[in-house]
KOLKOL-885874 format. One record per residue (C-alpha): x, y, z; residue in three letters. Coordinates in steps of 0.2 Angstrom, whole numbers, m for minus. Example, Ala and Ser with C-alpha at 12.3 -4.5 7.8 and 13.67 -1.06 7.14 Angstrom:
2
  east north    up residu
    62   m22    39    ALA
    68    m5    36    SER
! end
This chain:
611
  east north    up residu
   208   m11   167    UNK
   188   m11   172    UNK
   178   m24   161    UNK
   170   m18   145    UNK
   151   m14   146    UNK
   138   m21   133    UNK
   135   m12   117    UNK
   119    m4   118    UNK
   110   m11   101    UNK
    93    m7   101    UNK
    96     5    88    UNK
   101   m11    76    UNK
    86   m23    84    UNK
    74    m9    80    UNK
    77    m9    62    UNK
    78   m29    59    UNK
    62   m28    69    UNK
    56   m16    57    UNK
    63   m26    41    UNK
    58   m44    47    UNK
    47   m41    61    UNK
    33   m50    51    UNK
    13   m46    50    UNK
    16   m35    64    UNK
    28   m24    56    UNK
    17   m20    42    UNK
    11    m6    38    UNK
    m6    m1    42    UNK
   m20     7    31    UNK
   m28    23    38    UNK
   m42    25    26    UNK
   m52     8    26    UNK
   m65    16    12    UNK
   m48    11     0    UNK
   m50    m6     3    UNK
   m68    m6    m8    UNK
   m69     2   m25    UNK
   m85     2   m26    UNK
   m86    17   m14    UNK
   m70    28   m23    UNK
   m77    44   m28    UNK
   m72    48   m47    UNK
   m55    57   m49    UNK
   m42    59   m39    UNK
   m46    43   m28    UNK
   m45    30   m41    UNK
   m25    39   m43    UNK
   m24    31   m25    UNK
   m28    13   m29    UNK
   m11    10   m41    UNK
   m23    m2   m52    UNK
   m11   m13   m65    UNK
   m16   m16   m79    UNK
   m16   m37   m82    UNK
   m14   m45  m102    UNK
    m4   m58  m101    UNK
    m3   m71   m84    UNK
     7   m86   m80    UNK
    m4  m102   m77    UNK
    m5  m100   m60    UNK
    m7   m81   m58    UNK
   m24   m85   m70    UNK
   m30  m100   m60    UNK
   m30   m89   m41    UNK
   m37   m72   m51    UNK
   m51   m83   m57    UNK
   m55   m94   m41    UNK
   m54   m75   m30    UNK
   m67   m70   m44    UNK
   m78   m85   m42    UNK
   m75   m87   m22    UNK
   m73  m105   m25    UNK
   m62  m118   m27    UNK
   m53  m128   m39    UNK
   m40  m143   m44    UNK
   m25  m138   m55    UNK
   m22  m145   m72    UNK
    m8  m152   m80    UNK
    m4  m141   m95    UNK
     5  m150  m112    UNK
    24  m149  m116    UNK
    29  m141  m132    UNK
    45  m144  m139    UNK
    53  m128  m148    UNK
    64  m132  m161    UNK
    75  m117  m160    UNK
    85  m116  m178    UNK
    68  m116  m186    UNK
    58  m100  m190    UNK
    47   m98  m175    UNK
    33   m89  m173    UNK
    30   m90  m190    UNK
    14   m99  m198    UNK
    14  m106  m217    UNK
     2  m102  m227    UNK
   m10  m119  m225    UNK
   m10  m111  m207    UNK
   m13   m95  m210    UNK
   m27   m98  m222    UNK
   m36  m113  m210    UNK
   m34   m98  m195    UNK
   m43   m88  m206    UNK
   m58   m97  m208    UNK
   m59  m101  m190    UNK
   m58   m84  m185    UNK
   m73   m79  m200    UNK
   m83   m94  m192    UNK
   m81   m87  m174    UNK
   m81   m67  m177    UNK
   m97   m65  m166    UNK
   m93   m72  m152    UNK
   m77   m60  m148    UNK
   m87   m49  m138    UNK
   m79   m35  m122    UNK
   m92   m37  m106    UNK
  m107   m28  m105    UNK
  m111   m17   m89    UNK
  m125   m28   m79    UNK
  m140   m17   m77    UNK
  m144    m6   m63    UNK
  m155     5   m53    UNK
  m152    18   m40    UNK
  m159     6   m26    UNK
  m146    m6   m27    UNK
  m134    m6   m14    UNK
  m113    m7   m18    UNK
  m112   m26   m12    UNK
  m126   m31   m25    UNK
  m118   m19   m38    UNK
  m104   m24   m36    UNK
  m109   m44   m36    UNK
  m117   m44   m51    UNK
  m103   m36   m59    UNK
   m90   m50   m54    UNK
  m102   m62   m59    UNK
  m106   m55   m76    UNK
   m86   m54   m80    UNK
   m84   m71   m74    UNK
   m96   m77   m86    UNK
   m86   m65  m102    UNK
   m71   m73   m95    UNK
   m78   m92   m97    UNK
   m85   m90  m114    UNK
   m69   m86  m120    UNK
   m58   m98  m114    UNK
   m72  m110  m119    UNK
   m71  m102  m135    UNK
   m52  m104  m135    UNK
   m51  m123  m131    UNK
   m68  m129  m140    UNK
   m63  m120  m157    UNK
   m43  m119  m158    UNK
   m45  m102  m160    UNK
   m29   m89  m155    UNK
   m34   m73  m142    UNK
   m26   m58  m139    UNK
   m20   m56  m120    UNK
   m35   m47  m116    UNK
   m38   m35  m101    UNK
   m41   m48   m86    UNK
   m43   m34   m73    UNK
   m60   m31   m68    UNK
   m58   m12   m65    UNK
   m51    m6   m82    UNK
   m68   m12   m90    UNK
   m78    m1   m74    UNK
   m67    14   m82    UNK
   m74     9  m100    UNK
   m92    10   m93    UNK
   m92    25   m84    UNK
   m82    34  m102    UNK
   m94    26  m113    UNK
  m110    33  m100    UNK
  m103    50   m98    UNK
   m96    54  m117    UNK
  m108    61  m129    UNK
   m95    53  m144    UNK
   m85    40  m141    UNK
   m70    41  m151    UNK
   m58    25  m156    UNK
   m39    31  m158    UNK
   m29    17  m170    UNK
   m12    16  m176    UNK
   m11    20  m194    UNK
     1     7  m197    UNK
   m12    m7  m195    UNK
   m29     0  m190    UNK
   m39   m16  m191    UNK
   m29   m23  m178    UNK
   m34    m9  m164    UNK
   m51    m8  m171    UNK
   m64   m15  m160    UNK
   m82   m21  m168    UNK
   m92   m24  m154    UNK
   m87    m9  m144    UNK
   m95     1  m158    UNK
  m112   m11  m154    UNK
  m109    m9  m137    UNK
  m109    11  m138    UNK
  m125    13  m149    UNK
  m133     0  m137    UNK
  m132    10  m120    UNK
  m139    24  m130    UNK
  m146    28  m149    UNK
  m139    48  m147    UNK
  m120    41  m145    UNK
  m110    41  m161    UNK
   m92    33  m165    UNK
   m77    41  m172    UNK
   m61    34  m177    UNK
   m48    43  m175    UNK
   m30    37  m186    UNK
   m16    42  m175    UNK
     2    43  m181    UNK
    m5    47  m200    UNK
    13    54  m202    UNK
    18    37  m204    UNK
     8    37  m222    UNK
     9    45  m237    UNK
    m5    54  m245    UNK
   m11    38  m257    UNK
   m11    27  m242    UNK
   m20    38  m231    UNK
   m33    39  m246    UNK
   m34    20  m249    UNK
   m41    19  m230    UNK
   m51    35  m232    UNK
   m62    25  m248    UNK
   m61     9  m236    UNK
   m69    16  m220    UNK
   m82    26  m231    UNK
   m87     9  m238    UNK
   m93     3  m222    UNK
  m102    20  m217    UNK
   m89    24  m203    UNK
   m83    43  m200    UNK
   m64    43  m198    UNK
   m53    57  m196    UNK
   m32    58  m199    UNK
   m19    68  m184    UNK
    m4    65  m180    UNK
     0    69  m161    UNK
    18    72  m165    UNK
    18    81  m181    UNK
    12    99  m183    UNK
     6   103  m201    UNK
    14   118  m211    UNK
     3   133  m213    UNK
     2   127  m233    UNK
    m5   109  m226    UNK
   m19   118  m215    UNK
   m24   128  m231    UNK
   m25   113  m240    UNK
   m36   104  m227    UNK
   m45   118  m225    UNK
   m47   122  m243    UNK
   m55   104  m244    UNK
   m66   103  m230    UNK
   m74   122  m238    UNK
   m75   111  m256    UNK
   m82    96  m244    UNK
   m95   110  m234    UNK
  m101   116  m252    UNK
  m102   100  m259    UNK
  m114    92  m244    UNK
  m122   113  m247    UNK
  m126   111  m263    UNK
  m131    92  m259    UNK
  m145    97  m249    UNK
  m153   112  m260    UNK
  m152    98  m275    UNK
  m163    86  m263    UNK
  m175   101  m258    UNK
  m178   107  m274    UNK
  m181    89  m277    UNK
  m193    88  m265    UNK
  m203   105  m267    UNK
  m207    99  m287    UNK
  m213    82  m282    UNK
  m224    91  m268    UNK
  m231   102  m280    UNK
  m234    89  m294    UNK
  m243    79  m280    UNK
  m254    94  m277    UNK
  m257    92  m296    UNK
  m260    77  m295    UNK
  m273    77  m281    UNK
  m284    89  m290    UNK
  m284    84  m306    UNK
  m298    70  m308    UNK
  m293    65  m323    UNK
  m278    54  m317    UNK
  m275    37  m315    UNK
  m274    27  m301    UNK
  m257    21  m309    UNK
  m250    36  m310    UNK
  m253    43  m291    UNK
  m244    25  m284    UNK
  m228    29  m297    UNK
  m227    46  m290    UNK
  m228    41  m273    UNK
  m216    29  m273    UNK
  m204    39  m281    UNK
  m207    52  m266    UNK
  m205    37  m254    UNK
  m188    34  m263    UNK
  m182    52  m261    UNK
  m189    55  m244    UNK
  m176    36  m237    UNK
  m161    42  m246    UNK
  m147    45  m234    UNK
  m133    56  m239    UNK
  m117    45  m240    UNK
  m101    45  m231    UNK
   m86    55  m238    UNK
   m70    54  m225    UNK
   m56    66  m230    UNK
   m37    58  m232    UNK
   m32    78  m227    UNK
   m21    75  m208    UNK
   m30    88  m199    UNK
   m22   100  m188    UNK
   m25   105  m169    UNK
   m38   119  m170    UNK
   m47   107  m186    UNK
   m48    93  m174    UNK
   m55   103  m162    UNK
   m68   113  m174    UNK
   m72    95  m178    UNK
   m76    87  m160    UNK
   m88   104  m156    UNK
   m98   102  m174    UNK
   m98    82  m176    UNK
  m112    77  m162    UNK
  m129    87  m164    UNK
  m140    77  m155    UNK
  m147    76  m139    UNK
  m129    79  m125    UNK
  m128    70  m109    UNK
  m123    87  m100    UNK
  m133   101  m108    UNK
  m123   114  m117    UNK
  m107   102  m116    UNK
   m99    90  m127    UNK
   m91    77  m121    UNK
   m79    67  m130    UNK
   m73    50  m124    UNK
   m56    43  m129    UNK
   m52    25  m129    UNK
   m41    14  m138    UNK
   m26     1  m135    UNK
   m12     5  m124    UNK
     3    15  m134    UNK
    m9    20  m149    UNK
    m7    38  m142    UNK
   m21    42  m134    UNK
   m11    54  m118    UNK
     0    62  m134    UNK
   m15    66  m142    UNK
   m24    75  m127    UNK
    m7    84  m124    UNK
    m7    91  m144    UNK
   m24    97  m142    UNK
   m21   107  m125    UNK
    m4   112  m130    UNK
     2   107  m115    UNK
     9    91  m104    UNK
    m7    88   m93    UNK
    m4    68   m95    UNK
    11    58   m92    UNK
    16    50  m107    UNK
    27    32  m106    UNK
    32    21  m120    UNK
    28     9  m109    UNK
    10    m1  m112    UNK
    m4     5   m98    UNK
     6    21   m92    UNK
   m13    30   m88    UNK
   m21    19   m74    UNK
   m38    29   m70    UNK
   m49    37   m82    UNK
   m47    60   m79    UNK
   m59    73   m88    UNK
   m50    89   m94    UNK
   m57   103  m101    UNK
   m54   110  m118    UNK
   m66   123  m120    UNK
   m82   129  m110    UNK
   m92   118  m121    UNK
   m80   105  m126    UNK
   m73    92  m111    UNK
   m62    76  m116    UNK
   m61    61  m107    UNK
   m47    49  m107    UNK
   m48    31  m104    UNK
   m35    20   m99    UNK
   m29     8  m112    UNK
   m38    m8  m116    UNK
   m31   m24  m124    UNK
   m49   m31  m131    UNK
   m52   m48  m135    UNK
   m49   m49  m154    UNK
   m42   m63  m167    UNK
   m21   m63  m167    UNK
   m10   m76  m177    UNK
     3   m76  m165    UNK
     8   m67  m147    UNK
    25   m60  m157    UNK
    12   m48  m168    UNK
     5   m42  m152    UNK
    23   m37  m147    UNK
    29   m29  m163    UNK
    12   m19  m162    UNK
    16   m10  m145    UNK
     1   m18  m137    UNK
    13   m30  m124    UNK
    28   m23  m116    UNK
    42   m27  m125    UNK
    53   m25  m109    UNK
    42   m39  m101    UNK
    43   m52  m116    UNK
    48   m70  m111    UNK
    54   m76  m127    UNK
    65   m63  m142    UNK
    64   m76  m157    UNK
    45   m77  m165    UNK
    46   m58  m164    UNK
    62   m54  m174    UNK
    56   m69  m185    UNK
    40   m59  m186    UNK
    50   m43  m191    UNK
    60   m52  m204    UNK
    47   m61  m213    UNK
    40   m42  m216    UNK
    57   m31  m220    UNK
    69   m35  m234    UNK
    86   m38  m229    UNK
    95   m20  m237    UNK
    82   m10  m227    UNK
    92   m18  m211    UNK
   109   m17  m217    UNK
   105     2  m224    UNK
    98     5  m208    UNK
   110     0  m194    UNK
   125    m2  m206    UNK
   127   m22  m206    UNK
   135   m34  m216    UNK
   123   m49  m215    UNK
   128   m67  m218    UNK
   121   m73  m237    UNK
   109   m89  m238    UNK
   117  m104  m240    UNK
   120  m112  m257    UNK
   106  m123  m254    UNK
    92  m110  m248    UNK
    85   m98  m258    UNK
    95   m80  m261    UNK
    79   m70  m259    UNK
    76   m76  m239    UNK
    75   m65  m228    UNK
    88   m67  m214    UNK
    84   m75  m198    UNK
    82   m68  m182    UNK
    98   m75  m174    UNK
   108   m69  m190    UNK
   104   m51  m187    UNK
   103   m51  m170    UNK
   120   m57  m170    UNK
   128   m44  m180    UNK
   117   m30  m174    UNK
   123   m35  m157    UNK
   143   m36  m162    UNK
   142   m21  m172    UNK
   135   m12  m157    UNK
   144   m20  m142    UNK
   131   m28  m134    UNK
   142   m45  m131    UNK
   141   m57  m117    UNK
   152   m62  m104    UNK
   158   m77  m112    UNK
   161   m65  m128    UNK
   143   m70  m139    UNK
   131   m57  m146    UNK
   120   m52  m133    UNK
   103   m56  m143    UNK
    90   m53  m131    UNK
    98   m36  m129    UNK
   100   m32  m148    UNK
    81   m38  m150    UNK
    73   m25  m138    UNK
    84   m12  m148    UNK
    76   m18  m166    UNK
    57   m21  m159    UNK
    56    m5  m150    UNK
    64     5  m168    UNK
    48    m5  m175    UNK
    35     2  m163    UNK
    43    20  m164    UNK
    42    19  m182    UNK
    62    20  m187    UNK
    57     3  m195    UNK
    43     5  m205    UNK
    32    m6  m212    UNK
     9    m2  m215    UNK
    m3   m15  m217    UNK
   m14   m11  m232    UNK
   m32   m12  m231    UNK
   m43   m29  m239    UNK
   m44   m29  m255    UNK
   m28   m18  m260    UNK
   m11   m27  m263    UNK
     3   m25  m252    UNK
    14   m23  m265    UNK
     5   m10  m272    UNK
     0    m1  m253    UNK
    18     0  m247    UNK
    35     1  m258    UNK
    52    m2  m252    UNK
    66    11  m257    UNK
    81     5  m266    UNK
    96     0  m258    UNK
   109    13  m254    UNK
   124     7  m250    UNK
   135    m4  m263    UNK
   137   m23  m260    UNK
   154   m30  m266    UNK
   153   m46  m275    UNK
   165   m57  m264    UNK
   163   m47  m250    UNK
   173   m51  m235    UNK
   169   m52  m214    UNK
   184   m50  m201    UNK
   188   m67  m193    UNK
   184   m61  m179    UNK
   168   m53  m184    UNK
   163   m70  m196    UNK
   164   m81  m181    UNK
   152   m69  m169    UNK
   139   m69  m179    UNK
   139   m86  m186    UNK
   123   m94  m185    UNK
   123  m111  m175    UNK
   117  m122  m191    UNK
   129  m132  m200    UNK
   137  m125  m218    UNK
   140  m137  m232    UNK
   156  m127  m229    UNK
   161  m136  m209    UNK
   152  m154  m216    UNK
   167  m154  m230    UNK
   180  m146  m219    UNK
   174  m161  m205    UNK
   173  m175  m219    UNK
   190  m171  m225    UNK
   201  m165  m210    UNK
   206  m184  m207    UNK
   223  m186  m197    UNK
   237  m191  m203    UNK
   246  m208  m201    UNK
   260  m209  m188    UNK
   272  m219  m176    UNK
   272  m214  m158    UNK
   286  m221  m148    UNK
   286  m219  m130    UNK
   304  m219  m119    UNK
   319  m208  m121    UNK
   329  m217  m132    UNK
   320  m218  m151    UNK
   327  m227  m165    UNK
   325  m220  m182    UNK
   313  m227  m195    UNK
   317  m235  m208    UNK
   316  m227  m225    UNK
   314  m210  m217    UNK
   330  m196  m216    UNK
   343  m199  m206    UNK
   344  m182  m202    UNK
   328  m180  m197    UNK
   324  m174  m179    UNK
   307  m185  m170    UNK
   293  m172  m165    UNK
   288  m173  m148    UNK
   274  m186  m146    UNK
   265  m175  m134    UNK
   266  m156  m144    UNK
   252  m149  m132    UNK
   261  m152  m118    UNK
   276  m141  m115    UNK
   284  m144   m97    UNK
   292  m132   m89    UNK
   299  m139   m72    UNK
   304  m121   m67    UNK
   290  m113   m71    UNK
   279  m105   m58    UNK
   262  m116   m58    UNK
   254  m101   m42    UNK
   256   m89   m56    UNK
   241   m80   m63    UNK
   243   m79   m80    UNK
   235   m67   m92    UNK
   216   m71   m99    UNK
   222   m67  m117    UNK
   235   m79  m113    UNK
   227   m93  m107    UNK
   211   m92  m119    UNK
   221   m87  m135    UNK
   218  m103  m145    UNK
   203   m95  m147    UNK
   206   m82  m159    UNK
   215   m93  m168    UNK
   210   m94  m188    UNK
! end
């Protein structure tokens, strides 16, 4: 038999070359004009880049992104340890907190600022653009971290990444209105201040629009309580719903309104007109006729003075207006001078998940951006057009630096990923403290544990009591057969962002009580109302009962004599027919038994569902 010849095996050496072959290996990059931004044409190229948005780093991840900003170097520092107590209510903030936040954040309102676009000219090259805007966001950056650890006060995870803001300044410079979209369920929170300053600053002939998103969320009265509370501060605002479409009799009504609105402002201006003509001509009288006094010719002047200031006042409709409304709206809302003659431009921009891509997918009637109920889904700003004279502009989403209490209202906002969250508890915690406990047990069908004799009744229940039997009711169990909490919290916070869990802040100055009313409960609750053993002992909580201390304090052991050795001698006093337990009942020896046998699971661990 001849000797066997070698294996040829380049094919294998060629692909672990491939796989581990190092810097070599890599792959190289054709188009070195990618490597820049500065020099990526508008469009399609910026698609190219696959820019992430940044909110929220690790120490670490912050400390390199800063020094690659700053080009220089720096010495770590040892961060504090916080102990979590985690049978406590975290995340949540008593009300001597809450009220001392406040007043740090009222102190401090003016310095929460988004960055400014240094100032440019045509002459200047990319490298020096592009220097001074690094240096410019550096500076943002360190006033608010110095704001952060000087002051105490709590920041939202803002946008970190340098070129979501350059998107920001090339929407705001191009759009003739820049338009704010917010959640309806808590519109202060995604309302930005100083982007408003920012807009009238780059130019006098920009206006700012907020638009309510998701106004199907509230009912007529609560739409109207924010309506009277934006016209209060002389902002226009306007109500849609992206997923929603208005019946016909709903347009007519809005419809009917605006008309009653139109002739309203109509009759408005003849009023102040006529007004005017009768003080002209009375001022002509008054020029010719000698006879007056002095006196009387100031009087009537200031009176014209007065007329002439007066500036017709704000009036925002609760009405939720349809598609061909909002876009009537958008073509007759800016009348100034337009960036691009005989074109308006409207520029979108708002938090991530406020629905800013649903939005321009209602107005063109059709999918023309990817929507995700993922945070940041649109990564490059896109201009699309809705008519020959009306162009929108998207903008990816921007987390702005604003005052929070905690990270966990972030979360149950949609502005962080909930898929990304470290930590389940202060969120849930969050959620509880705001929805009564019947809304959850109408909701998903649960039997929740009752407080304890000690606590109040009324409590709300805690997070690891509803996570525990939402996740035993739905399955969502571990391998070691507990609730699978983190599991069951992503389930509840995500009903709360969609809206299946609703809860609406209510403007200042209204109460909550009054803003937003729970319905009754629905299902009947038995007095001594019963849980399965098997159920009880899932979702118990891991704190102690007065229940397990007297079961502890009063389960003592019984007194016994124990004799060891085969022969036993009867006790005095006891029977004498009476048969000696075995000393050792837990033991039961079998000298024929198999011990290489695998025995059943349900066998082996069956003291367990013992009751």
């Amino acid at each position: 038999m001849g000797k066997k010849q070698k294996i040829n095996s380049d094919l294998g050496r060629a692909l672990i070359k491939d796989r581990f072959g190092g810097p070599k290996a890599r792959k190289f990059v054709g188009d070195k004009s990618m490597l820049h931004t500065t020099e990526v044409q508008d469009g399609y190229d910026w698609g190219r880049l696959n820019l992430q948005s940044v909110t929220e780093e690790s120490s670490f991840q912050e400390f390199l992104a800063t020094a690659e900003l700053a080009g220089t170097e720096f010495q770590a520092e040892k961060l504090n340890i916080k102990f979590i107590n985690p049978k406590v209510n975290v995340g949540l903030l008593t009300e001597e907190e809450k009220r001392a936040v406040n007043e740090s954040q009222e102190k401090n309102r003016e310095l929460i600022t988004i960055p400014r676009r240094p100032a440019w000219t045509k002459d200047m090259g990319a490298d020096e653009l592009d220097q001074n805007e690094r240096e410019h966001f550096l500076t943002w950056r360190r006033t608010l971290a110095d704001l952060q650890e000087k002051q105490g006060v709590l920041l939202t995870p803002f946008e970190k990444n340098l070129e979501f803001w350059r998107q920001l300044w090339r929407v705001i410079e191009r759009s003739d209105v820049i338009v704010q979209i917010v959640d309806a369920r808590n519109p202060l929170l995604f309302r930005c201040d100083d982007l408003e300053k920012y807009v009238t600053e780059v130019s006098k002939d920009k206006l700012n629009l907020i638009l309510i998103n998701k106004a199907d969320f509230l009912t007529s009265e609560q739409r109207q309580f924010w309506a009277d509370y934006f016209s209060s501060l002389g902002v226009h605002v306007v109500f849609f719903s992206a997923i929603t479409v208005p019946t016909s009799a709903e347009i007519e009504e809005s419809s009917s309104e605006n008309e009653e609105c139109e002739d309203e402002s109509s009759e408005e201006e003849e009023h102040v007109e006529k007004s005017l003509a009768d003080l002209h001509k009375s001022v002509q009288k008054l020029e010719h006729a000698v006879e007056c006094s002095a006196q009387e010719i100031n009087r009537i002047s200031k009176k014209i003075e007065e007329m002439l200031d007066e500036q017709p006042q704000i009036s925002n409709s609760s009405a939720i207006l349809s598609r061909d409304g909002l876009i009537e709206f958008f073509k007759t809302f800016h009348k100034g001078e337009r960036v691009t003659k005989n074109l308006s431009t409207i520029g979108l921009v708002g938090y991530p998940n406020v629905g800013k891509s649903s939005t321009i997918n209602a107005l063109l009637c059709a999918k023309k951006v990817s929507v995700s109920a993922t945070p940041g889904k649109t990564k490059h700003f896109q201009t699309l057009f809705l008519d020959d004279d009306l162009l929108l502009c998207d903008c990816p989403g921007l987390v702005m630096p604003s005052f929070v209490y905690t990270k966990a209202e972030m979360i149950i906002n949609g502005i962080l990923p909930i898929d990304q969250m470290r930590d389940h508890v202060p969120p849930i915690n969050l959620i509880t403290s705001l929805i009564p406990r019947h809304i959850f047990e109408d909701k998903y069908g649960l039997m929740l544990p009752l407080p304890m004799e000690c606590e109040d009744q009324n409590r709300g229940p805690t997070a690891e009591e509803l996570l525990n039997a939402y996740g035993y009711n739905r399955g969502f169990m571990t391998s070691n057969g507990q609730p699978d909490n983190p599991r069951a919290a992503r389930y509840i916070l995500k009903d709360f962002v969609n809206g299946k869990l609703l809860y609406s802040h209510a403007p200042p100055g209204v109460d909550q009580n009054i803003y937003h009313t729970w319905p009754k409960r629905q299902r009947l609750v038995k007095a001594n109302r019963v849980l399965p053993p098997q159920e009880a002992r899932a979702i118990r909580s891991l704190r102690a009962t007065p229940q397990d201390i007297d079961k502890t304090f009063f389960n003592l052991q019984s007194n016994g004599a124990h004799v060891k050795g085969k022969s036993t001698e009867i006790l005095s006093g006891s029977s004498s027919n009476g048969n000696v337990e075995n000393s050792k009942p837990w033991k039961q020896e079998n000298r024929h038994k198999n011990k290489n046998k695998r025995e059943k699971l349900r066998k082996l661990y069956i003291h367990l569902d013992k009751h």
